[in-house]
C-alpha positions as CSV (number, residue, x, y, z in Angstrom):
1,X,0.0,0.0,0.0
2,X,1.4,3.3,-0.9
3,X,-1.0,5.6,0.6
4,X,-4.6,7.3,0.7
5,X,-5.7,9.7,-1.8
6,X,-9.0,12.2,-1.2
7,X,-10.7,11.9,-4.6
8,X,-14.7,13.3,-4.8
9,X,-17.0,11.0,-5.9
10,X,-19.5,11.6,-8.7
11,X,-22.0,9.7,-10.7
12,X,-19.3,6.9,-11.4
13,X,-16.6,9.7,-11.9
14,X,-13.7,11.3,-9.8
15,X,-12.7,15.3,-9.0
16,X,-9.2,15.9,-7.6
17,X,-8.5,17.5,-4.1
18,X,-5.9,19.3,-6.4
19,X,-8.3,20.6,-8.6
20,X,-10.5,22.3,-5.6
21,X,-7.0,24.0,-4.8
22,X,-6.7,22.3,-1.7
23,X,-2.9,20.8,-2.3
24,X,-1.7,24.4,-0.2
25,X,-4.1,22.6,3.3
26,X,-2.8,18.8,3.1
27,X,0.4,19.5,1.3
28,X,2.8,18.6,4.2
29,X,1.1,16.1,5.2
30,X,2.6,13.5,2.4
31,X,4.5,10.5,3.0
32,X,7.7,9.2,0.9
33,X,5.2,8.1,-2.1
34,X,3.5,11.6,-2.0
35,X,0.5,10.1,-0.9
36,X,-1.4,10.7,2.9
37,X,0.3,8.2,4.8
38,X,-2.8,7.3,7.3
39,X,-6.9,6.2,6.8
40,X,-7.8,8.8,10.3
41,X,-5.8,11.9,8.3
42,X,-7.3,11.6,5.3
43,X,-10.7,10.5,6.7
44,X,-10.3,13.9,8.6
45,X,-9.1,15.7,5.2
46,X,-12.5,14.7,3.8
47,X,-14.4,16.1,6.5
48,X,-13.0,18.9,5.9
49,X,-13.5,19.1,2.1
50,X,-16.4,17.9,2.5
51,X,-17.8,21.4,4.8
52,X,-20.1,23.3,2.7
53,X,-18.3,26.6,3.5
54,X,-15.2,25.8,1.8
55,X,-16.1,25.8,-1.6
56,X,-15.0,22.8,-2.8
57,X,-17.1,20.6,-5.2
58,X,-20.6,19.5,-4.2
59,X,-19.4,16.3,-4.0
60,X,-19.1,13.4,-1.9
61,X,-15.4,13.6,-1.0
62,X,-13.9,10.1,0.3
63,X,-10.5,8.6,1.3
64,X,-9.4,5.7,-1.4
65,X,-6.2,3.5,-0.5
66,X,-3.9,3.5,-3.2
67,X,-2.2,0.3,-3.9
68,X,1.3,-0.9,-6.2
69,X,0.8,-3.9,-8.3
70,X,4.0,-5.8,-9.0
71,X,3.4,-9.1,-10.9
């Protein structure tokens, strides 16, 4: 596992945290693989893109564990 990523959720598609602008709140926060290196900081980097007066996308935003395949 490489990490947690906080990707909103939409109608079977994805928005970027970076696209919302909020790489300046979560960006030293990053482990080795430039990833959030725990499930409780990026479930608590949700909740906060998730509060309505933030103005991030109206969407449901959600921590997704990252994973490297190596066959």
């Amino acid at each position: 596992m490489m990490g947690y990523e906080v990707l909103g959720f939409e109608y079977g598609t994805f928005h970027s945290y970076l696209c919302n602008g909020l790489e300046k709140d979560f960006n030293e926060h990053f482990n080795q693989n430039g990833f959030i290196p725990s499930l409780e900081d990026a479930s608590r980097y949700c909740d906060y893109s998730n509060d309505d007066n933030l103005g991030t996308e109206p969407v449901l935003w959600l921590p997704w564990a990252i994973f490297e395949y190596i066959k």
